[in-house]
LOLUMLUM-907197 format. One line per 5 residues: their letters; for each residue x, y, z of N, C-alpha, C. Coordinates in steps of 0.2 Angstrom, whole numbers, padded with zeros to 4 digits. Example, Ala and Ser with C-alpha at 12.3 -4.5 7.8 and 13.67 -1.06 7.14 Angstrom:
as) 0066:-0028:0039:0062:-0022:0039:0066:-0016:0039  0064:-0011:0035:0068:-0005:0036:0064:0000:0039 .
// end
This chain:
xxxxx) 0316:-0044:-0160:0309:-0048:-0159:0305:-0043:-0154  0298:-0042:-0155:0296:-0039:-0150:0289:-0044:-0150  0285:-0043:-0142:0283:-0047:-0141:0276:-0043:-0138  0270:-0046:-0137:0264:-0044:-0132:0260:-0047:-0128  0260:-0046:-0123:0256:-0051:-0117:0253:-0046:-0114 .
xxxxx) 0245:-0050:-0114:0239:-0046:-0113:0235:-0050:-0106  0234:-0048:-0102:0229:-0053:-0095:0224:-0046:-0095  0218:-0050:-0096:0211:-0048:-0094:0210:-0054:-0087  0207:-0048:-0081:0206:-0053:-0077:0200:-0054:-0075  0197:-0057:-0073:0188:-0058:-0074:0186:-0065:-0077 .
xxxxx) 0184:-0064:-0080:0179:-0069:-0086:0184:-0069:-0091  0187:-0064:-0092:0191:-0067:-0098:0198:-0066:-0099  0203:-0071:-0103:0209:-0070:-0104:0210:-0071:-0110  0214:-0065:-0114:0219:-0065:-0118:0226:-0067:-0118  0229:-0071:-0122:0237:-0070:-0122:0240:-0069:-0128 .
xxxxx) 0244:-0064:-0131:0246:-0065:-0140:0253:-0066:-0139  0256:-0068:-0141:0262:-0067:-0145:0266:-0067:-0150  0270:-0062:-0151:0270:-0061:-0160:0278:-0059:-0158  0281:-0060:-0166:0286:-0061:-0166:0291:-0059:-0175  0292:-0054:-0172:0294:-0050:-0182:0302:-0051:-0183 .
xxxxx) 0303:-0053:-0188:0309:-0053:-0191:0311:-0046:-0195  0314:-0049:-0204:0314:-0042:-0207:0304:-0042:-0208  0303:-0044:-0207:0297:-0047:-0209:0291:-0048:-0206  0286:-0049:-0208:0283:-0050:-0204:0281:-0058:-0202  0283:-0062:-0195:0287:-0068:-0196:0282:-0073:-0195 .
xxxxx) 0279:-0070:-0188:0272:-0078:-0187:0269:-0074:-0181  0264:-0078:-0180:0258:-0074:-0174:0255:-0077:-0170  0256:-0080:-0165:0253:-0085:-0163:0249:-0083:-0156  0243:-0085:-0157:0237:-0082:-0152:0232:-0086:-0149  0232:-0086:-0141:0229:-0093:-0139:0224:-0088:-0135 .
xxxxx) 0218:-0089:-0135:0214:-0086:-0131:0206:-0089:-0129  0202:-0086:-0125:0196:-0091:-0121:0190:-0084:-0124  0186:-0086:-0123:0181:-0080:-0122:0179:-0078:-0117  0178:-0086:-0112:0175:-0088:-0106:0179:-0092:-0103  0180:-0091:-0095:0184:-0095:-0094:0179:-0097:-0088 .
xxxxx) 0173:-0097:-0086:0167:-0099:-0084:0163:-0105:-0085  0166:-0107:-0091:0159:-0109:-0097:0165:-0120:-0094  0161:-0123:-0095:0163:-0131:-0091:0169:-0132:-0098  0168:-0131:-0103:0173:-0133:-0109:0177:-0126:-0111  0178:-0121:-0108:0182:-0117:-0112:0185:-0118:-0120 .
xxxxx) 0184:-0114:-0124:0186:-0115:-0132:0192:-0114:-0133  0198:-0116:-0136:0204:-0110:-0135:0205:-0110:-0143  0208:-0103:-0145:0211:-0100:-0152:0216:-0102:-0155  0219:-0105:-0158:0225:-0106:-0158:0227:-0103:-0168  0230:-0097:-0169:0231:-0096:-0177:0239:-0095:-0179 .
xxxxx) 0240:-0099:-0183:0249:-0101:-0183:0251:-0097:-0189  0255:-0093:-0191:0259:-0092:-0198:0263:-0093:-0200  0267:-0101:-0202:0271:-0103:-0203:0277:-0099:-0204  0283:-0100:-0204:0291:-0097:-0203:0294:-0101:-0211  0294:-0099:-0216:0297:-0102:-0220:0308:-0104:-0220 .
xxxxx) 0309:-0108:-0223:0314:-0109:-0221:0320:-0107:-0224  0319:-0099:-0230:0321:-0097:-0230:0323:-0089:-0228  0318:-0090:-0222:0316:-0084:-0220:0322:-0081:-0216  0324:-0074:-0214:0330:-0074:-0211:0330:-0076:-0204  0326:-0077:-0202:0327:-0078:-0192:0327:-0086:-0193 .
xxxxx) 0323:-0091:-0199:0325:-0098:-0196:0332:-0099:-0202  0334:-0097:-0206:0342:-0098:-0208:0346:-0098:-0201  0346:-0093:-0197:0348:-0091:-0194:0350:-0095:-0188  0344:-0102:-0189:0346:-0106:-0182:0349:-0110:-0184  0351:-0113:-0191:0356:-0119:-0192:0365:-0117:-0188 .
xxxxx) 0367:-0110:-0185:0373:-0108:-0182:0368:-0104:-0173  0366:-0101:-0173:0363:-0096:-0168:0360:-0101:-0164  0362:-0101:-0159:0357:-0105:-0153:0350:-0101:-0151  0352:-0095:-0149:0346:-0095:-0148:0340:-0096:-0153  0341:-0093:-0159:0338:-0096:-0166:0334:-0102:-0166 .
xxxxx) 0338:-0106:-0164:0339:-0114:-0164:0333:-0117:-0161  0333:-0114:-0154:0327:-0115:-0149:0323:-0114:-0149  0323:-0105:-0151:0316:-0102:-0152:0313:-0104:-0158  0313:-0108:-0164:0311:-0110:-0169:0309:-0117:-0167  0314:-0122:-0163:0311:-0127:-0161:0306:-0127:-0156 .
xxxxx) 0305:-0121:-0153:0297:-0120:-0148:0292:-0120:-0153  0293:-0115:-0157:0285:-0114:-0162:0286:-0118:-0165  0288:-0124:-0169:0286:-0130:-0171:0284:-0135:-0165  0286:-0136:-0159:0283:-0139:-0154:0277:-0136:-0153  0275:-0129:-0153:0269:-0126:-0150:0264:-0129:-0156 .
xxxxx) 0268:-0127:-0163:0262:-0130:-0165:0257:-0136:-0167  0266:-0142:-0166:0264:-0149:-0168:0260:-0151:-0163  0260:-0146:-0154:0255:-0150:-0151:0248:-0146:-0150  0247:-0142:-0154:0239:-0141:-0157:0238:-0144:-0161  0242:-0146:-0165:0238:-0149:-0171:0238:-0156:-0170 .
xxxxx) 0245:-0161:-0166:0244:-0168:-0167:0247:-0170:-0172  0249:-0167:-0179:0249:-0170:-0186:0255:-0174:-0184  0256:-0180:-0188:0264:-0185:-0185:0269:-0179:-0191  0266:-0176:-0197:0273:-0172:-0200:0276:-0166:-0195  0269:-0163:-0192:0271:-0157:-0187:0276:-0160:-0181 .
xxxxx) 0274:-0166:-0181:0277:-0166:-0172:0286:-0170:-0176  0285:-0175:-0182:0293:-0177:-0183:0297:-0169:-0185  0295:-0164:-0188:0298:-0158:-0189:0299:-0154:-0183  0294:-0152:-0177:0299:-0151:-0171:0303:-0154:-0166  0301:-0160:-0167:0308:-0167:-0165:0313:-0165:-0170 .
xxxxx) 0315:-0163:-0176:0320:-0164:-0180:0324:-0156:-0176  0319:-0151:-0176:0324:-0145:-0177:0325:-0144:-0168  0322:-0148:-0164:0324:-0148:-0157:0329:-0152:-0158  0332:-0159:-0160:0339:-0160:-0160:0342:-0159:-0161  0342:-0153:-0168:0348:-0150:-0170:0348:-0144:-0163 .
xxxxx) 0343:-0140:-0161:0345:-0136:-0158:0347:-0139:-0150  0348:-0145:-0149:0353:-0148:-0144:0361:-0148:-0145  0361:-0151:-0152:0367:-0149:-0154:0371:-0143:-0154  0368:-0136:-0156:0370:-0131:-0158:0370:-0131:-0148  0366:-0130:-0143:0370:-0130:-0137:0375:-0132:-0135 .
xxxxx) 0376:-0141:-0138:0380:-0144:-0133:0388:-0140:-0138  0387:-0139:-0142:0394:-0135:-0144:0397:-0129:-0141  0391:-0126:-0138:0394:-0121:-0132:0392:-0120:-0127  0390:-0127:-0125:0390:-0125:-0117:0395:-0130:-0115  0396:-0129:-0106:0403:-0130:-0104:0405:-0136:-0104 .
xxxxx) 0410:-0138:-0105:0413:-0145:-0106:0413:-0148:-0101  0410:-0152:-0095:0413:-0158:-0089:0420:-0159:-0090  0421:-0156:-0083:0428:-0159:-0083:0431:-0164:-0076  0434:-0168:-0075:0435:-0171:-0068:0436:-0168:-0062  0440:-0162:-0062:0441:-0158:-0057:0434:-0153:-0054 .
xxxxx) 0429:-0157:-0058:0423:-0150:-0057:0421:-0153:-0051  0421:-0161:-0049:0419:-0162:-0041:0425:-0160:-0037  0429:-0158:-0037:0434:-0156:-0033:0432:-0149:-0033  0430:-0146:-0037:0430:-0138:-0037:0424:-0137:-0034  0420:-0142:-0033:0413:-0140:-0026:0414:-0142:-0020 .
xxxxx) 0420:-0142:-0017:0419:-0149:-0013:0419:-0144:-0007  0417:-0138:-0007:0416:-0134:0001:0409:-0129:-0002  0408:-0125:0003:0402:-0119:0000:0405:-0115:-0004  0410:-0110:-0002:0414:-0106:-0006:0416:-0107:-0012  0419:-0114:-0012:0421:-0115:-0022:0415:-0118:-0024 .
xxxxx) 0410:-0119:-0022:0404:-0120:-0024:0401:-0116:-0029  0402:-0109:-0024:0399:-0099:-0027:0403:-0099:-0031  0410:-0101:-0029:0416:-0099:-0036:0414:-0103:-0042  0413:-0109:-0042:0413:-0112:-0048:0408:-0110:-0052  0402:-0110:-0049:0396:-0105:-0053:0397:-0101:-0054 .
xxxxx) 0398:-0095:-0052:0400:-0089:-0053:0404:-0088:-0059  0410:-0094:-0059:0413:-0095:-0067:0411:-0093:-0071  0404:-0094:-0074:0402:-0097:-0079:0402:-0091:-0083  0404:-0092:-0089:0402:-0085:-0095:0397:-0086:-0096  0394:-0080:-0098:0387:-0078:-0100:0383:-0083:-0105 .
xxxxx) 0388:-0083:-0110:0388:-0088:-0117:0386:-0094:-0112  0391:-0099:-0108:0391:-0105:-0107:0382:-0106:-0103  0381:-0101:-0099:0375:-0101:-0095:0370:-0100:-0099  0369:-0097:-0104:0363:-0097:-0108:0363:-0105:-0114  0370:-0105:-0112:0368:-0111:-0116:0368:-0118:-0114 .
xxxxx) 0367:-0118:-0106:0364:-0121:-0102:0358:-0121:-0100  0355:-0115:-0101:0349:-0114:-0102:0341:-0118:-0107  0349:-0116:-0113:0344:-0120:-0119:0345:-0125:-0119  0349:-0127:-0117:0351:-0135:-0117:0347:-0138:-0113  0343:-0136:-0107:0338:-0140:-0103:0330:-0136:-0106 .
xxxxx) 0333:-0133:-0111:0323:-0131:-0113:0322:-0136:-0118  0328:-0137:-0123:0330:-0142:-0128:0328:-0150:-0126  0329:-0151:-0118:0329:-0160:-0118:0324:-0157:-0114  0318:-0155:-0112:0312:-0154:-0109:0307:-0154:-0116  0309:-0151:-0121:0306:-0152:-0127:0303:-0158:-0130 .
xxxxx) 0310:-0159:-0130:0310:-0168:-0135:0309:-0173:-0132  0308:-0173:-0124:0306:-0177:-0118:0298:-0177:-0120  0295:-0168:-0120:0287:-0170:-0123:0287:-0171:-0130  0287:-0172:-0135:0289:-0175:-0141:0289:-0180:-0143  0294:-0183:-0138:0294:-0191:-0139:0288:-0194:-0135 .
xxxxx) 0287:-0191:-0130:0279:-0195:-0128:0274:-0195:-0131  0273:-0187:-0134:0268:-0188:-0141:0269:-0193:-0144  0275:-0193:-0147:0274:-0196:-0152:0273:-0206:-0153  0279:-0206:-0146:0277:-0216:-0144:0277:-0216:-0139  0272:-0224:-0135:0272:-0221:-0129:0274:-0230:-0129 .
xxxxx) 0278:-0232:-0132:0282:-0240:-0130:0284:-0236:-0121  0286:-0243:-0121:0290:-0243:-0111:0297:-0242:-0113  0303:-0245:-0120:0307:-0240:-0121:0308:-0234:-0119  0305:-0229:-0125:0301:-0222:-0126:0301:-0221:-0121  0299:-0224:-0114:0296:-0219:-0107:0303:-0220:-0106 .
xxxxx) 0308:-0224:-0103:0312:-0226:-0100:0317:-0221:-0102  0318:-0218:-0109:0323:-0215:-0112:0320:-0206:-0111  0314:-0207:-0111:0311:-0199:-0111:0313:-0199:-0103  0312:-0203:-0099:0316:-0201:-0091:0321:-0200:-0090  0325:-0202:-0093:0332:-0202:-0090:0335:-0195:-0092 .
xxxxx) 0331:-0193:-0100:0332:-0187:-0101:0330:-0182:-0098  0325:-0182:-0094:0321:-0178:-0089:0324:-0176:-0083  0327:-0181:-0081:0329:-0181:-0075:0338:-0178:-0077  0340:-0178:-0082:0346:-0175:-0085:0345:-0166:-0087  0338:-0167:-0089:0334:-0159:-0090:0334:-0156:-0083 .
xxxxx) 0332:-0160:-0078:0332:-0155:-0071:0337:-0153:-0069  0341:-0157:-0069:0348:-0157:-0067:0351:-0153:-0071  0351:-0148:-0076:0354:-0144:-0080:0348:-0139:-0075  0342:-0137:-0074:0341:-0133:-0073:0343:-0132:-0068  0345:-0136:-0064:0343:-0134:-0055:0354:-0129:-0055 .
xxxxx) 0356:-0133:-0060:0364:-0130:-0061:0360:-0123:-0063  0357:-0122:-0069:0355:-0114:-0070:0352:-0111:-0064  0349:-0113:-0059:0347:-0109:-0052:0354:-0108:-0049  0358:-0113:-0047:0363:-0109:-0042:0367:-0103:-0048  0369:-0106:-0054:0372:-0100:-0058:0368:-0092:-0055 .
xxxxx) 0361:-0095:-0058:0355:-0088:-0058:0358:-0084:-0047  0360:-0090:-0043:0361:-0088:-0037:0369:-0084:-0036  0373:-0087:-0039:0380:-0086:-0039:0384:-0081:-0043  0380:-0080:-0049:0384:-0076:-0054:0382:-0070:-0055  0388:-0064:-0056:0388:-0059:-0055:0386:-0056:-0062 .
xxxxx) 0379:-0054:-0066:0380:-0050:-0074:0382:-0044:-0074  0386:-0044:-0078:0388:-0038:-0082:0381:-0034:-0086  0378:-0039:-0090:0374:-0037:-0094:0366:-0036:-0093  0363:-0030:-0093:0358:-0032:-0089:0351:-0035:-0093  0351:-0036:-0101:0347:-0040:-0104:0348:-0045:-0104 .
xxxxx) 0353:-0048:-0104:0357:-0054:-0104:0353:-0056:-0095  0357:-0054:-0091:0354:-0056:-0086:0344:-0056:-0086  0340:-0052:-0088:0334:-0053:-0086:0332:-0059:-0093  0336:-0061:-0098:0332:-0066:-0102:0334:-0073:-0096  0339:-0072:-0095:0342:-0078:-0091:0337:-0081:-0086 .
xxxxx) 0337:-0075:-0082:0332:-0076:-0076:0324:-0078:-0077  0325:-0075:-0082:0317:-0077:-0086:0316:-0086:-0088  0320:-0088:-0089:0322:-0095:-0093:0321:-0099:-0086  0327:-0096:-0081:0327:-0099:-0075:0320:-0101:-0072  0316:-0096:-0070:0309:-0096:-0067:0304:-0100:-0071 .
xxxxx) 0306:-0099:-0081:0299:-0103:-0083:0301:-0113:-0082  0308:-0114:-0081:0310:-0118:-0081:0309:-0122:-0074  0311:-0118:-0069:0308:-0122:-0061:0304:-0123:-0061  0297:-0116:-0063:0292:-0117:-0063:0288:-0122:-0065  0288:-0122:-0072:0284:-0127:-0076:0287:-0132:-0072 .
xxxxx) 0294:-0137:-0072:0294:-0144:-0065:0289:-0144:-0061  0292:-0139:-0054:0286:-0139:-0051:0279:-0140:-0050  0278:-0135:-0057:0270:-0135:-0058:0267:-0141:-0058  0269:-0143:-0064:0269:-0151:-0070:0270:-0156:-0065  0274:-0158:-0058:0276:-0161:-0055:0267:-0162:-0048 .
xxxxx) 0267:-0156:-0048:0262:-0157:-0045:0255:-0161:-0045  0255:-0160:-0050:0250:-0163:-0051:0248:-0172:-0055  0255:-0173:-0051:0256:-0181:-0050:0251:-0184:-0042  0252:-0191:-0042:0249:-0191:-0037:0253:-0193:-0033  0251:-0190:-0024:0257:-0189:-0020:0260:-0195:-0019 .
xxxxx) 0259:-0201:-0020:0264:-0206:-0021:0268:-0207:-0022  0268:-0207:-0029:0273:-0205:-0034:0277:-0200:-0034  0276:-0194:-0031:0280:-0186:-0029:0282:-0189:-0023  0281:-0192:-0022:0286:-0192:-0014:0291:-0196:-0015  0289:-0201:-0020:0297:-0204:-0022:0302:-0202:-0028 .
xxxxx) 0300:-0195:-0029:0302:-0192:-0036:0306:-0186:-0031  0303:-0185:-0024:0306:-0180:-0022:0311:-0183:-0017  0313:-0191:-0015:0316:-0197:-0013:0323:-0195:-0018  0323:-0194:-0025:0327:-0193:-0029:0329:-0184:-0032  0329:-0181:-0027:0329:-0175:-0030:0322:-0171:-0034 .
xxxxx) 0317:-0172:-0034:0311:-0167:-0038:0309:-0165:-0034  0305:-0160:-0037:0302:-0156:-0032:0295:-0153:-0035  0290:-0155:-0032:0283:-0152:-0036:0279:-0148:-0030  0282:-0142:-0029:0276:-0138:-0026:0274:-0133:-0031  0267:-0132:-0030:0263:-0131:-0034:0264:-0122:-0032 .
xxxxx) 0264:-0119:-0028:0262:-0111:-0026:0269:-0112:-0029  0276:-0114:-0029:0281:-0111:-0029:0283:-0111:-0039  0278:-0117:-0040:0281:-0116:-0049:0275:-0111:-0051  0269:-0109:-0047:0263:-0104:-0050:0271:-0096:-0049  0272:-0096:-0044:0275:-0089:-0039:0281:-0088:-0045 .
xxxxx) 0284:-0093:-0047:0290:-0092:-0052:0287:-0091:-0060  0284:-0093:-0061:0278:-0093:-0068:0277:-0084:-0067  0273:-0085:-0063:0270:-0077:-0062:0275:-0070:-0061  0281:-0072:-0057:0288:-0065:-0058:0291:-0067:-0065  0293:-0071:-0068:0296:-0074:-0076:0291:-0070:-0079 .
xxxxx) 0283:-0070:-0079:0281:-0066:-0085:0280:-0058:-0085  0282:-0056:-0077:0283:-0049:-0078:0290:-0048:-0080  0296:-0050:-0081:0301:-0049:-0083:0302:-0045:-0087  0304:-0038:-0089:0304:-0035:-0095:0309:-0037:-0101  0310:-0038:-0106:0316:-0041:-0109:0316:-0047:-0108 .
xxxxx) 0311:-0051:-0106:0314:-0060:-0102:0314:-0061:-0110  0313:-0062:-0114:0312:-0065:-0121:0307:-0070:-0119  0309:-0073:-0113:0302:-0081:-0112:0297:-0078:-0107  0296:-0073:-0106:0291:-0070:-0102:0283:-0073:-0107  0283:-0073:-0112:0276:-0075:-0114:0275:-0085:-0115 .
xxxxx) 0279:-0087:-0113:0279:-0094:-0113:0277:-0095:-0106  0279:-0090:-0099:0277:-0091:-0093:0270:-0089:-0094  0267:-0083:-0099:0260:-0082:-0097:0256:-0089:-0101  0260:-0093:-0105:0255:-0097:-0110:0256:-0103:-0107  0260:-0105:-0102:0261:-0110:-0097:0256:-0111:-0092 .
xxxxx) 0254:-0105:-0087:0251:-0101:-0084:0242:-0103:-0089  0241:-0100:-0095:0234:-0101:-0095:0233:-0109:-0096  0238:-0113:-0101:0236:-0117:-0101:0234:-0123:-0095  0238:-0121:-0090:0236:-0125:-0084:0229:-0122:-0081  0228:-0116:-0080:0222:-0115:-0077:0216:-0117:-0082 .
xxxxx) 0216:-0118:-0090:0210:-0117:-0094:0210:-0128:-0091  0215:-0133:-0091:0215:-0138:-0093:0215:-0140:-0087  0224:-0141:-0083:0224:-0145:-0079:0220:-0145:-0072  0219:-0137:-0071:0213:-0137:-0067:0207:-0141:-0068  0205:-0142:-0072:0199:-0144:-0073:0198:-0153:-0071 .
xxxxx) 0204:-0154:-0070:0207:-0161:-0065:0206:-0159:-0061  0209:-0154:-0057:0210:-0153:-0049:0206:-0150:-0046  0201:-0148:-0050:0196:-0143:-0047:0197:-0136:-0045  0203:-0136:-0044:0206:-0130:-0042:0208:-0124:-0047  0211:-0119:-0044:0211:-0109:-0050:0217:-0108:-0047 .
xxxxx) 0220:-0105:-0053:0226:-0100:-0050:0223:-0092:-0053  0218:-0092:-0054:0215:-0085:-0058:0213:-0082:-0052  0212:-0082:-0050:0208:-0078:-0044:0211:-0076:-0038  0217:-0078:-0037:0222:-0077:-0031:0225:-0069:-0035  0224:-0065:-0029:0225:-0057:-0030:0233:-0055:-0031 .
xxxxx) 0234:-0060:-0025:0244:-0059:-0024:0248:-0061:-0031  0243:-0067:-0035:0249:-0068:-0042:0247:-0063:-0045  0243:-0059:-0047:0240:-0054:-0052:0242:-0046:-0050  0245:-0046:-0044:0248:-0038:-0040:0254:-0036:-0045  0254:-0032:-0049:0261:-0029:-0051:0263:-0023:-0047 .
// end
């Protein structure tokens, strides 16, 4: 897979990212002309992934497969809205929670006994096989998926009820992939920068996404462990997408526009124009 992320700073921002198999796979390209103008236009151009093709065969066993096929039908179903697009990346997002949970780490009784000082703390995450940690990874990108999914799709008091519990199950899997990312020793150095890439697009977007609740409600969401500061999920977004080999380096820069073209436009506020995120 090879990828491209493009930042014009100014007036204008591009972002592409394309993605080839044996083939030429799909291309997905979101961009502004004017990020100026009161309504920004955005581009969106999709080229479906057939499912004979070799990269999506490959996610009914392959986890990473799995996930990355379950994002671009999530990307897509939430441009377009259609209820076929969004039931088909709900469907291939819960298979790809299943292909995680078959390989990530199995809870065991003794794992509150093996925290129960600082030291067996770093020991225990440090444990982690490489396998098990990335599949920890996906496993919290997987229930952050299908958490936004299901709200598109219903918003009964159920539906909310169920999409949070999953939420707060999502963070809780990431905040174990920060101490891991803090603890553990790689061997491998691509392995390690996709990892740490996943980590940062992952706290980040919380953070971000959290932010922008109102302080209320963040104050009792931070009563229970959340955490929504705003410079720290922007700080994390912006090193995740310089990561070279991150694999999800261009979901931090499409996180990143989306919020400045949209959420801003709530808040009144710009993350474009601040020097120090844009310094390589």
């Amino acid at each position: 897979m090879s990828r491209e992320v493009t930042f014009f700073k100014g007036k204008t921002m591009f972002l592409c990212w394309r993605a080839y198999g044996r083939q030429n796979s799909c291309l997905l390209c979101f961009s502004t002309t004017s990020l100026t103008t009161p309504k920004p236009q955005p581009n969106l151009c999709w080229f479906k992934l057939g499912r004979s093709h070799p990269y999506t065969s490959r996610a009914d066993r392959s986890m990473y497969h799995a996930v990355s096929y379950g994002t671009m039908l999530h990307l897509q179903a939430t441009a377009t809205l259609e209820p076929s697009d969004l039931e088909a990346a709900t469907r291939q997002i819960k298979h790809a929670v299943k292909v995680c949970l078959t390989k990530r780490r199995k809870g065991k009784f003794t794992d509150n006994f093996s925290k129960s000082t600082a030291k067996a703390k770093t020991a225990f995450y440090a444990s982690y096989t490489e396998d098990e940690a990335h599949a920890e990874l996906c496993y919290a990108e997987s229930l952050l998926q299908w958490v936004f999914l299901a709200v598109l799709q219903d918003e009964k008091l159920v539906t909310l009820i169920k999409s949070s519990l999953k939420l707060r199950e999502c963070y809780k899997c990431y905040r174990t992939c920060w101490k891991i990312y803090k603890n553990k020793k790689w061997a491998d150095g691509p392995s390690r920068a996709a990892f740490e890439c996943g980590v940062f697009m992952g706290v980040g977007a919380f953070n971000l996404l959290l932010s922008l609740l109102p302080s209320k409600v963040l104050s009792l969401l931070e009563i229970v462990g959340f955490s929504g500061k705003k410079d720290l999920g922007l700080q994390l977004l912006h090193e995740g997408r310089k990561i070279e080999h991150g694999v999800r380096d261009p979901l931090c820069a499409l996180i990143i526009l989306v919020y400045d073209l949209y959420a801003t436009q709530m808040t009144g506020d710009t993350c474009l124009d601040d020097s120090k995120f844009y310094s390589d």
